[in-house]
Residue, then its C-alpha position, 0 to 999 in steps of 0.5 A: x484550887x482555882x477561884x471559881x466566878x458566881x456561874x460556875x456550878x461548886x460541884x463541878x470536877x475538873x473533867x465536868x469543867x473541861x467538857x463544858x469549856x469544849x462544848x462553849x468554844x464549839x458554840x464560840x462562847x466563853x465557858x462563863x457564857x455558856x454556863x449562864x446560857x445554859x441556866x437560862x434554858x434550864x430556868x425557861x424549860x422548868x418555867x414551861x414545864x409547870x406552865x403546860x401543868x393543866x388543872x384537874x378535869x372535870x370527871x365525864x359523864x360516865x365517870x359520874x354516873x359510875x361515881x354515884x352508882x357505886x356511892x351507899x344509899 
């Protein structure tokens, strides 16, 4: 098997690996580039997916009402 540099992902098969290369060369960038090119996408796109994660609102007025209406005395 042919030695592996930190950015390439282990679990990669030789047809994952050659796709990659192909999309890379497309782009005009080295496989390694765009290996970390697409980590950093990846890393940016979770980072703003739990960014725009909103907090629990605040119930409306009539869900409140509803909320205490149906409560036991």
């Amino acid at each position: 098997m042919a030695k592996m540099s930190d950015t390439t992902a282990p679990r990669m098969s030789e047809g994952q690996r050659a796709y990659e290369a192909k999309r890379a060369a497309k782009a005009g960038k080295t496989l390694d580039q765009w290996l970390k090119m697409k980590a950093q996408e990846r890393e940016a796109a979770l980072a703003a997916a739990q960014a725009s994660a909103e907090p629990a609102k605040k119930p409306g007025f009539f869900a409140r009402l509803m909320e205490r209406a149906t409560k036991p005395l």
